[in-house]
KOLGU-465609 format. One record per atom (N, C-alpha, C): x, y, z; residue in three letters. Coordinates in steps of 0.1 Angstrom, whole numbers, plus 2048, in hexadecimal, padded with zeros to 3 digits. Each point is the difference from the previous one (the first is absolute). Layout:
N
XYZala;...
//
This chain:
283
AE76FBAC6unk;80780C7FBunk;80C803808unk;8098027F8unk;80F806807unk;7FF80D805unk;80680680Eunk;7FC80C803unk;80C803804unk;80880F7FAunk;80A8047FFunk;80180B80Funk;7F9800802unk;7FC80A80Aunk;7FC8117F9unk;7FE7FE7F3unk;7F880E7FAunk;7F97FD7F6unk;8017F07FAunk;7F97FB7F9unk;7FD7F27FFunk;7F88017F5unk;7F97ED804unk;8057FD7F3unk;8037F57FEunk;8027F97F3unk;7FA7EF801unk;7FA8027F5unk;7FB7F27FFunk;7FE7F67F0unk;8067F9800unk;8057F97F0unk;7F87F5802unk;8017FB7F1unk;7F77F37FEunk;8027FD7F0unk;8057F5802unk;8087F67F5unk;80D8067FDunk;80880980Cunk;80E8057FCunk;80180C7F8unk;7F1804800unk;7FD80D7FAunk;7FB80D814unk;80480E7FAunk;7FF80480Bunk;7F780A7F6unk;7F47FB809unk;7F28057FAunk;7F9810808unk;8047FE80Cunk;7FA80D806unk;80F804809unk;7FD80C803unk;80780780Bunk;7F880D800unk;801800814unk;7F780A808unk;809809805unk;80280E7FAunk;80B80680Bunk;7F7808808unk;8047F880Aunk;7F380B80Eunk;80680C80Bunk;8167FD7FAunk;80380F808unk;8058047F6unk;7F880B7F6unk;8068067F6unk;80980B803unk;8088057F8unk;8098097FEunk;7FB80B7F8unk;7FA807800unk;7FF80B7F1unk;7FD810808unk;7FF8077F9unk;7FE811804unk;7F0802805unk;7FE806807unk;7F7804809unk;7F88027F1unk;80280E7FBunk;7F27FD7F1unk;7FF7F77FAunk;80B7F57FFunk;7F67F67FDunk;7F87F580Bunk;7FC80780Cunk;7F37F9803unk;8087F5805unk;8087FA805unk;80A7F4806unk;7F27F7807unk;8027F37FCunk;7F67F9801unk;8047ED7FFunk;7FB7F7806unk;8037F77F7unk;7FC7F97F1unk;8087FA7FAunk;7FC7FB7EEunk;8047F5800unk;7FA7F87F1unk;8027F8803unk;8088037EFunk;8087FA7FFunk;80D8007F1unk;80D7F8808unk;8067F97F2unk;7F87FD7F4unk;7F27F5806unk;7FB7FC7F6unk;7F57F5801unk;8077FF7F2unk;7FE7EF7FEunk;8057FA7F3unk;7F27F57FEunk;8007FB7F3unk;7FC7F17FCunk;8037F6809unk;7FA7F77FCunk;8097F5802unk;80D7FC7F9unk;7FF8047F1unk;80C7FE7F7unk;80780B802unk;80280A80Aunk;80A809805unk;7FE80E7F9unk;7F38047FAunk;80380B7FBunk;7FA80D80Aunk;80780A7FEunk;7F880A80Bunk;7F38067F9unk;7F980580Aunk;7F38057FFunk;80080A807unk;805806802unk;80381180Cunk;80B8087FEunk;7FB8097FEunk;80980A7FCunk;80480780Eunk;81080B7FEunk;801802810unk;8048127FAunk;7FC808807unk;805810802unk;8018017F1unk;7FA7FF7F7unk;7FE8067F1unk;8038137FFunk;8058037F8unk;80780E7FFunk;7F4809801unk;7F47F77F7unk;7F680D804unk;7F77FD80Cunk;8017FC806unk;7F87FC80Dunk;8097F780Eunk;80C807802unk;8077FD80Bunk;7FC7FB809unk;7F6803804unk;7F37F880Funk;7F87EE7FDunk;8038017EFunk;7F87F1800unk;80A7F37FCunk;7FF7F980Cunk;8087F5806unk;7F87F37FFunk;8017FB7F5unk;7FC7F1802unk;7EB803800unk;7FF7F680Bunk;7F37FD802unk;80280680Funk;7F780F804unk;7FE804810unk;7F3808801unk;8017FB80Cunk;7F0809806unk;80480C7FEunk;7F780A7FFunk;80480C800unk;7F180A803unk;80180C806unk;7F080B800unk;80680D7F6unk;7F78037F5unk;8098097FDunk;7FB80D803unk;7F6804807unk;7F780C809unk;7FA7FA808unk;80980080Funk;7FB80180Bunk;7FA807809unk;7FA808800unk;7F880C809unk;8118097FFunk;8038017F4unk;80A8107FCunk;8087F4803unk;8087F8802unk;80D7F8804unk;7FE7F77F1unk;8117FF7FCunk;8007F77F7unk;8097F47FFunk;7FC7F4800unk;8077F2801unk;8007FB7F7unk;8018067F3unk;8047FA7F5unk;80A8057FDunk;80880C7FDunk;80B8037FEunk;80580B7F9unk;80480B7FFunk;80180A7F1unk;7F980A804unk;7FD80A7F8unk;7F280A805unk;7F77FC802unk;7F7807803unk;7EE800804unk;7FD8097F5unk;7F47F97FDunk;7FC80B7F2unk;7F5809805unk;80280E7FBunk;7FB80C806unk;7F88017F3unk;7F4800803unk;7F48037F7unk;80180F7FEunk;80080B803unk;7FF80B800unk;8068047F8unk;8107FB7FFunk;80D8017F7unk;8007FA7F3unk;7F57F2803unk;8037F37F7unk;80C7FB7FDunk;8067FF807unk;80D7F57FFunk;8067FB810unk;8097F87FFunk;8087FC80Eunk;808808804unk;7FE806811unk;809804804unk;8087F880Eunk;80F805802unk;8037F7807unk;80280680Eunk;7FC7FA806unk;7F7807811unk;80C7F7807unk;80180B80Eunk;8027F680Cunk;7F57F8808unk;7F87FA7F8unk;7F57F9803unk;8057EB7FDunk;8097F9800unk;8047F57FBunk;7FE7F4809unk;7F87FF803unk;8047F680Cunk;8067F27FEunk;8037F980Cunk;8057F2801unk;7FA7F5807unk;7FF7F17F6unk;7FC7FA80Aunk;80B7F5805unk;80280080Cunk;80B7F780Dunk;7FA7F27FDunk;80A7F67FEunk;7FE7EF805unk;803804811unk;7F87F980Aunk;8017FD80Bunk;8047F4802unk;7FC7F97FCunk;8027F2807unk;7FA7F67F9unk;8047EF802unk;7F87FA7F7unk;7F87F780Aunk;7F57FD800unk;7EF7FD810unk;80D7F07F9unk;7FD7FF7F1unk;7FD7EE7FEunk;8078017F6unk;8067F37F8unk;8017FF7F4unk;7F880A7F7unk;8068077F8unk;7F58067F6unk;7F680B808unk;80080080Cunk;7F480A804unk;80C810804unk;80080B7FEunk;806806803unk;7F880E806unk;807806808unk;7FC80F805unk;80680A7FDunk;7F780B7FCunk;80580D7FBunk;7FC809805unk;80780E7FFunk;7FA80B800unk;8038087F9unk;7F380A801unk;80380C7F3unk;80480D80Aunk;8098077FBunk;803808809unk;8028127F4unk;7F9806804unk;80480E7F4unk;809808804unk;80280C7F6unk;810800800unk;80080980Eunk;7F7806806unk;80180680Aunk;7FE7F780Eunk;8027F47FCunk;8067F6807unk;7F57FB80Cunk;7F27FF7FEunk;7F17FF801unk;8007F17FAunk;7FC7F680Aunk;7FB7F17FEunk;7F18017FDunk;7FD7FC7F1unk;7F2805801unk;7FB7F07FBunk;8067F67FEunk;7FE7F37FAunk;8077F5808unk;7F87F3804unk;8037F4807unk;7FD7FA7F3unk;8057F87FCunk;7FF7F67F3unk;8077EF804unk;7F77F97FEunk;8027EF802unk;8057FF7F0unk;8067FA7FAunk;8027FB7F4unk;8047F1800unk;7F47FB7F5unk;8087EE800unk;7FD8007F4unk;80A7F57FBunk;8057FB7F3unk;80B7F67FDunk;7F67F67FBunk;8037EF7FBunk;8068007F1unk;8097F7803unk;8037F87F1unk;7FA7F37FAunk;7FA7FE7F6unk;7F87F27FBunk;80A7FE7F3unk;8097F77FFunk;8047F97F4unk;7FB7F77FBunk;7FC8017EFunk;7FB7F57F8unk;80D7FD7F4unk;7F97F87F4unk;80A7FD7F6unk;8058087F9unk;7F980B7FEunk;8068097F4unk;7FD80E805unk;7F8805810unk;7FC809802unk;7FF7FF811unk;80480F805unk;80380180Dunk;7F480A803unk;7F8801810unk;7F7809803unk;80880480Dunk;7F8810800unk;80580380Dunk;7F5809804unk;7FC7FA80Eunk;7F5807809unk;800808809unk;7FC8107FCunk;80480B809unk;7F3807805unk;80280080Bunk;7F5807808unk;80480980Dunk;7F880C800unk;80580880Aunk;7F6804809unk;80080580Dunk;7F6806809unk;803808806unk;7FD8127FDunk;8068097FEunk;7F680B80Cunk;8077FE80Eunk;7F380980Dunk;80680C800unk;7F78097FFunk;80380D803unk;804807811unk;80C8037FDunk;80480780Funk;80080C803unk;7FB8047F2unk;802810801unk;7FC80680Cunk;7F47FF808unk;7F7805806unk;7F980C7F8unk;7FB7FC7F3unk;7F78077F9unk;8027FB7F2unk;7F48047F7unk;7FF7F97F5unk;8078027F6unk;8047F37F8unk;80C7FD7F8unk;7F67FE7F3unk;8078097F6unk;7F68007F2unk;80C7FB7F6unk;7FE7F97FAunk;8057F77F4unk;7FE8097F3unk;8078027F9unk;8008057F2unk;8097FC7F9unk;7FE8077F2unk;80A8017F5unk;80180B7F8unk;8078047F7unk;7FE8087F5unk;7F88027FDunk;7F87F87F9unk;7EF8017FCunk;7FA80380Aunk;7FE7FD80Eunk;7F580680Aunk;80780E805unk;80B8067FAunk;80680C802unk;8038097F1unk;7F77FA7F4unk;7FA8097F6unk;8087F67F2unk;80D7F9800unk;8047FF7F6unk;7F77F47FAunk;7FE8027F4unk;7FB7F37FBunk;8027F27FDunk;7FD7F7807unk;8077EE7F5unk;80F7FF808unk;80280880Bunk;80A7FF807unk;7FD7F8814unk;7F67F77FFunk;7F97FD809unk;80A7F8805unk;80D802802unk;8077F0808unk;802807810unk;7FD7F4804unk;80680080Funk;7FF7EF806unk;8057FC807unk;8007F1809unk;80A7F87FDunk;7FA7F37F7unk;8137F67FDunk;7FC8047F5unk;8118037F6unk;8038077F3unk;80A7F67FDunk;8017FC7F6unk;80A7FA7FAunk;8008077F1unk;8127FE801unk;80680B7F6unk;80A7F87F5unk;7FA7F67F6unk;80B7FB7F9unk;80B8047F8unk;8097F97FBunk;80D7FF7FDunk;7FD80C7F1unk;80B8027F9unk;7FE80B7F6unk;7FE7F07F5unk;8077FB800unk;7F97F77F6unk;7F17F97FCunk;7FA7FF80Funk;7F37FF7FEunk;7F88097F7unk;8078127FDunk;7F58077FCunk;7F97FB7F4unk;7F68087FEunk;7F87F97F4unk;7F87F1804unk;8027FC806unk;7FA7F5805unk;7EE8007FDunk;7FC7F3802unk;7F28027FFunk;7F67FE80Dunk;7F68047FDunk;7F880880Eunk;7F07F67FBunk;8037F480Eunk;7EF7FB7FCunk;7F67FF809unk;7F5800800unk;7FA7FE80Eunk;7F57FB7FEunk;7F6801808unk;7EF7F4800unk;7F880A7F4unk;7F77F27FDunk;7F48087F7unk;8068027F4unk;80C7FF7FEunk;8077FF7F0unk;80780D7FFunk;800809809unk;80980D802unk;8087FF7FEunk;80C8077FDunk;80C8057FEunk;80480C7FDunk;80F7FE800unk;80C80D7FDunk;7FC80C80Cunk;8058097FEunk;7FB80F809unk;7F6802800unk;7F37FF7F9unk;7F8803807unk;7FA7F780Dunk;8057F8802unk;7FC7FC80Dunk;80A80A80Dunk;8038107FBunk;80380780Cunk;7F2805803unk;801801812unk;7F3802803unk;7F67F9800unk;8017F57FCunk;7F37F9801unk;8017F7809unk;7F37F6805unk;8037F680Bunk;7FD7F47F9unk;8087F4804unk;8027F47FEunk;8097F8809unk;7FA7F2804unk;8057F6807unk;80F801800unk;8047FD7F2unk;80C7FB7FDunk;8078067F3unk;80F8047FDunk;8058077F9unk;8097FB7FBunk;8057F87F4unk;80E8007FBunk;80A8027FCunk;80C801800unk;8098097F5unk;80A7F37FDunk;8038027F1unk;80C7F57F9unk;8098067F7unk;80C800802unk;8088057F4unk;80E7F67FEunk;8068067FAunk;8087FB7FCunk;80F801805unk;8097FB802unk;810802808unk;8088047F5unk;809808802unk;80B8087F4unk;80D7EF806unk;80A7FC7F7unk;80B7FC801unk;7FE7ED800unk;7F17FC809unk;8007F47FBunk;7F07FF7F8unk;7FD7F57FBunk;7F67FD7F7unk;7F37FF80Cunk;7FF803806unk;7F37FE80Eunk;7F780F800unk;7F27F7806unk;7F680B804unk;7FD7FD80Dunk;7F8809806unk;7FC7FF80Cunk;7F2804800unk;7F67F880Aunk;7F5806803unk;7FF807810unk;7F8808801unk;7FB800812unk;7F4805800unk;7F97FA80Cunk;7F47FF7FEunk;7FB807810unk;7FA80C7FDunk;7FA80780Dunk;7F27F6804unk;80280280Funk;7F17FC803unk;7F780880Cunk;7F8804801unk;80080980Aunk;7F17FD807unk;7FD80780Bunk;7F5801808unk;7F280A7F5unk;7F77F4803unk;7F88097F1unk;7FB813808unk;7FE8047F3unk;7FB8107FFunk;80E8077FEunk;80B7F87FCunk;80B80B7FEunk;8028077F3unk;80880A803unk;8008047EFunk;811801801unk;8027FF7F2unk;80C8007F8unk;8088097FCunk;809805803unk;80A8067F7unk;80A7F57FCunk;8028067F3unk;8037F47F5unk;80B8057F6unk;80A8027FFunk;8078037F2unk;8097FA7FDunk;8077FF7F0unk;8037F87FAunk;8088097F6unk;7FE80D7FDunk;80B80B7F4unk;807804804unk;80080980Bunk;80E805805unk;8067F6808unk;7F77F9809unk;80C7F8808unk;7F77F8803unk;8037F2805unk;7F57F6807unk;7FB80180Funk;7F7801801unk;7F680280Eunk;7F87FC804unk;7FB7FC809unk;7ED7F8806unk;80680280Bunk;7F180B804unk;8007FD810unk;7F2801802unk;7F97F4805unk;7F2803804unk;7FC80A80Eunk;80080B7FEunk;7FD80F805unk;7F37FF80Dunk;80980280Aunk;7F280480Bunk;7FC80A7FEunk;8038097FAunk;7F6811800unk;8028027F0unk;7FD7FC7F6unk;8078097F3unk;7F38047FFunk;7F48027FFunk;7F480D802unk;800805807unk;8017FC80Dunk;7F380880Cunk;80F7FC810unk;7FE807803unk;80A801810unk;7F77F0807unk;8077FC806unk;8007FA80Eunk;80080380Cunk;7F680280Aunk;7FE80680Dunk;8077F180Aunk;809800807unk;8037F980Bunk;80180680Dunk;7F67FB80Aunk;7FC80E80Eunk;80D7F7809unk;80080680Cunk;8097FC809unk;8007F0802unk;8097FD805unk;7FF7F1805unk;7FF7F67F4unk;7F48067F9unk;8017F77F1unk;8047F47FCunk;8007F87FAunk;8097F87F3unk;7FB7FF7F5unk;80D8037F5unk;7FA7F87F7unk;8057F67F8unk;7F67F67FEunk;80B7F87FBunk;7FE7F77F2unk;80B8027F8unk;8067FF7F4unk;8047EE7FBunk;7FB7FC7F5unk;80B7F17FFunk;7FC7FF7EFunk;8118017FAunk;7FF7FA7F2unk;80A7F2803unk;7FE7FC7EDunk;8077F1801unk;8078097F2unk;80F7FD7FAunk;8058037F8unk;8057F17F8unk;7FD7FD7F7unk;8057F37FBunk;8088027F6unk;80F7FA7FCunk;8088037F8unk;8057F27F7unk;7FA7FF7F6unk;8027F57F8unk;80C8037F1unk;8007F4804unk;80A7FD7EFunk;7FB8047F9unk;8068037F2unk;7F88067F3unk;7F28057FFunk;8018087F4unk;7F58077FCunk;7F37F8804unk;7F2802808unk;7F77F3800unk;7F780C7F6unk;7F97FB7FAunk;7F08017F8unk;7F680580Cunk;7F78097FDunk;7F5802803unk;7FA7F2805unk;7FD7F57F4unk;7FE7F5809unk;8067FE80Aunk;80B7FB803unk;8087FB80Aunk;7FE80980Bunk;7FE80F801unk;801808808unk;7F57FC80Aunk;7F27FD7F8unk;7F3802806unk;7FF7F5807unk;8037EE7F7unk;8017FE806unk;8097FC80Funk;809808800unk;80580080Funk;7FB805808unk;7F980B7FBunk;7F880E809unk;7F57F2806unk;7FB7FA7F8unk;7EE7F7808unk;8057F5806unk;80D801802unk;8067EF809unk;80A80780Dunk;80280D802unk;808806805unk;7FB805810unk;8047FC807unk;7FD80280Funk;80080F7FFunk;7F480980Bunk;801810801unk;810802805unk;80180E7FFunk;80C80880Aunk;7FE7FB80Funk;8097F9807unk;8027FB80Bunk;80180980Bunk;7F77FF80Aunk;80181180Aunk;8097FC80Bunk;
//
């Protein structure tokens, strides 16, 4: 990978398939963090949408917490159950690139806006190129510094319904919308929000040339899904979208998906079988 000194770029077949911006630039509410955009095919089409009008905070493919014990690292308001809707707090925090240990292994910290280190985070993440389809292996180990316990939430574990996102979110392009939504067991479309399953797909279509795109979530089993496909394209397999996460002092925890980004539309066949030939999430 090419490293610009605020990002990584890494091409393959003359195509520039990923880029990592790890010293971002953007406004404190939106949660400043690293992302990763664009991500493309191999035949060059993007698959990441960046700062969309209605959701300013969602950048590409990034980790994110969106209720941290009252702190929020996702971006925008915090949704206030009481009120039922988002308000926008001085509560936003940031997470810092420190340094990089190794190729690919990097250090972070979360720091809230009252300027409180309450997160040490390892992050590693590999590129695998094949013929028609590129993977990328992300894993994080996330220790608590708070000196007290760190509770994980979302929307949903703070009253709203089917609004359960928090962890890696990926937010595609406006032409993906509508796309289709497949997963194990013969599942599909939206209703696989909230539910748990291995593995998640989404495929749509590109506006300008004749091409589709698939990507294919894979995650650590017992996750659940937030999933949409009408208003805008989304998958993020959710650490908390029921129930809070307790992390006590000292803590880790630790996280690893695989995101695979292939050529054209694949079939439910083709999907599955990649899912039973496909190495887990790499820790």
């Amino acid at each position: 990978m090419k490293d610009t000194g605020s990002e990584l770029i890494h091409e393959a077949g003359g195509v520039e398939i990923l880029r990592y911006v790890y010293r971002p630039g953007m406004p404190v509410e939106e949660s400043p963090k690293p992302y990763f955009h664009p991500l493309r095919t191999l035949d060059g089409d993007v698959v990441t949408g960046y700062r969309p009008h209605d959701h300013r905070w969602h950048k590409g493919l990034q980790m994110t917490a969106s209720h941290l014990s009252g702190q929020n690292f996702w971006g925008g308001g915090t949704y206030v159950h009481d009120q039922a809707r988002y308000i926008q707090r001085d509560n936003n925090g940031t997470m810092r690139h420190e340094e990089w240990l190794s190729p690919g292994v990097e250090r972070l910290t979360w720091w809230t806006r009252a300027g409180e280190r309450w997160v040490e985070e390892t992050r590693r993440f590999q590129v695998t190129v094949e013929e028609s389809w590129w993977r990328l292996d992300f894993a994080t180990s996330l220790r608590n510094v708070r000196g007290a316990d760190l509770m994980f939430g979302s929307p949903t574990t703070h009253g709203r319904p089917l609004a359960g996102y928090s962890g890696l979110f990926w937010r595609g392009p406006r032409d993906l919308t509508g796309g289709t939504i497949l997963s194990s067991d013969g599942r599909s479309g939206e209703d696989m929000m909230g539910q748990n399953a291995p593995w998640l797909a989404y495929t749509g279509r590109h506006d300008e040339v004749d091409r589709a795109s698939t990507l294919l979530f894979l995650s650590e089993p017992g996750q659940t899904w937030f999933a949409r496909n009408a208003w805008f394209p989304a998958v993020n397999p959710s650490i908390a979208f029921h129930d809070e996460v307790r992390l006590p002092p000292e803590a880790t925890l630790d996280l690893a998906y695989a995101l695979v980004i292939g050529n054209g539309a694949w079939e439910r066949e083709r999907i599955e079988e990649h899912v039973s030939r496909a190495a887990p999430p790499r820790v």
